[in-house]
N, C-alpha and C positions, 0 to 999 in steps of 0.2 A: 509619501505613502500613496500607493495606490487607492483612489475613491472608491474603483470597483468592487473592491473586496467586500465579501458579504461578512454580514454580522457573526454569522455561525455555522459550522459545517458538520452535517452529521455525518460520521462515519463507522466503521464496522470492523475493530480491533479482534485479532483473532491467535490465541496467545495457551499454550498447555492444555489445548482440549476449551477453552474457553471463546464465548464471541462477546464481545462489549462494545452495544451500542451506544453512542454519547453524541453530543454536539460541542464541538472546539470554538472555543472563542476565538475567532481571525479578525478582530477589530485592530489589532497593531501589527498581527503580522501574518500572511498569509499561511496554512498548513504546513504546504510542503517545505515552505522555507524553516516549520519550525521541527518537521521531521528529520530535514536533514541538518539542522545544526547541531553541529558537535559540541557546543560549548555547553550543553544543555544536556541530562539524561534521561528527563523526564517530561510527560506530556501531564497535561490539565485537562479533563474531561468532564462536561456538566451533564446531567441526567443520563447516570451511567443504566441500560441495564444489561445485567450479566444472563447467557444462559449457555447449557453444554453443547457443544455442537452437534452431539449426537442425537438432541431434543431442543431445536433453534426455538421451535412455537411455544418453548416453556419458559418461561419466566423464572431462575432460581430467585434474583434478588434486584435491588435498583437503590441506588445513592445518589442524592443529590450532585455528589462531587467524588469523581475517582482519578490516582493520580498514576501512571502508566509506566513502567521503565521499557524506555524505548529499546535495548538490546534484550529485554523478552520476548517482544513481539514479534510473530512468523508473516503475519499480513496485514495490511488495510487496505479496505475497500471503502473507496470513493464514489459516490455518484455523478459528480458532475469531475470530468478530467482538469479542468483548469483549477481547482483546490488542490489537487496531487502534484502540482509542478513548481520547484521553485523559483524566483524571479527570472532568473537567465535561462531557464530553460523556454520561459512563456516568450521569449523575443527569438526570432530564427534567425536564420542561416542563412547566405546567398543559396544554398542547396538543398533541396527539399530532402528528408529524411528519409531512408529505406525503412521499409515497413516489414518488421521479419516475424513470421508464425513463431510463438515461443512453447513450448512444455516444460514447468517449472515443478518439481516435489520437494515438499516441506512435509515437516511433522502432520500426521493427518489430513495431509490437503496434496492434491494435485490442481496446478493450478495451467489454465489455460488461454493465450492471449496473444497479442503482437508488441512488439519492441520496433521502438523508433529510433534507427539508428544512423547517426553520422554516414555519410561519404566514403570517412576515411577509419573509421573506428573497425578496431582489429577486435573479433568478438572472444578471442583470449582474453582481452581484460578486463571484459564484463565482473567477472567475479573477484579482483582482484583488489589487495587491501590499501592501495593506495586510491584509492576514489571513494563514492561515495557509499557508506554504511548502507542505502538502500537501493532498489533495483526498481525505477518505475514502470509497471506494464502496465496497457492499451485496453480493453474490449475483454474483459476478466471474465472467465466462468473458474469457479475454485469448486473442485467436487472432495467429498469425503472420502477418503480409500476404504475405509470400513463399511460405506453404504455410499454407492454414485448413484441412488436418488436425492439424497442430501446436496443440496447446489448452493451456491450463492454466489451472486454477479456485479459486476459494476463497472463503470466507464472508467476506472483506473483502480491499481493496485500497487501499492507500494511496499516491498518485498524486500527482508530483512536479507542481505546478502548471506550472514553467518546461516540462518537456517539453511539455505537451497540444500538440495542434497543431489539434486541432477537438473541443470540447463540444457536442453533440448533445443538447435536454432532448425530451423528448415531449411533455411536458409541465408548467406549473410550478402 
């Protein structure tokens, strides 16, 4: 096991109009490896609190423990980007990554940031159902479509593929 990995990772579940903040237990296994496990459908979240997106500063409710199905969820934000990556992603490449401006729309969010990608990755299969269930982006700002003063940001996001509803590259 990785020593590095920190005891708990707070992050920012964003799911039907809903934002739940929590902290993930990563003492056995880091986040991202346990977002993209398939074997799994569901996340453990400790000091959950919920509020609407359309009112973040309000507080509806807060439970010690909330448990998450991970094919509901439109996004998570991360704060620190090495919690969003799973193990083989954190070791590289003889090639450094292309770094592509992304524009991504989900249910209520527009989301905005850069995609790290392969050399040789053909960005047709970005979205495609044989890879991975989620979409890691870079440098996130997520706005409301209903009110783009509504913001919310973080050094990674991890994006339910089935939501997108439009991938935007700038370039690949």
């Amino acid at each position: 096991m990785d020593t590095r990995l920190r005891k708990e990772v707070v992050a920012d579940f964003f799911a039907h109009g809903y934002r739940l903040s929590g902290t993930f237990d990563a003492r056995q296994r880091s986040f991202g490896d346990a977002i993209y496990d398939r074997t799994t459908d569901y996340l453990t979240v400790e000091n959950a609190y919920i509020s609407a997106i359309g009112k973040p500063a309000e507080i509806n409710t807060s439970r010690p423990l909330a448990v998450i199905a991970k094919n509901e969820i439109s996004f998570v934000l991360i704060m620190d980007e090495n919690d969003a990556l799973r193990r083989d992603q954190k070791y590289g490449s003889y090639l450094p990554p292309k770094i592509v401006p992304v524009l991504i729309t989900l249910p209520f969010f527009e989301l905005q940031g850069h995609l790290r990608m392969p050399g040789r990755l053909n960005p047709k299969i970005l979205l495609g159902s044989q890879t991975e269930s989620f979409l890691t982006v870079f440098d996130v700002t997520a706005r409301t479509t209903f009110d783009s003063a509504i913001s919310f940001a973080g050094a990674a996001a991890l994006i339910n593929k089935v939501k997108i509803g439009f991938l935007g590259l700038e370039s690949t």
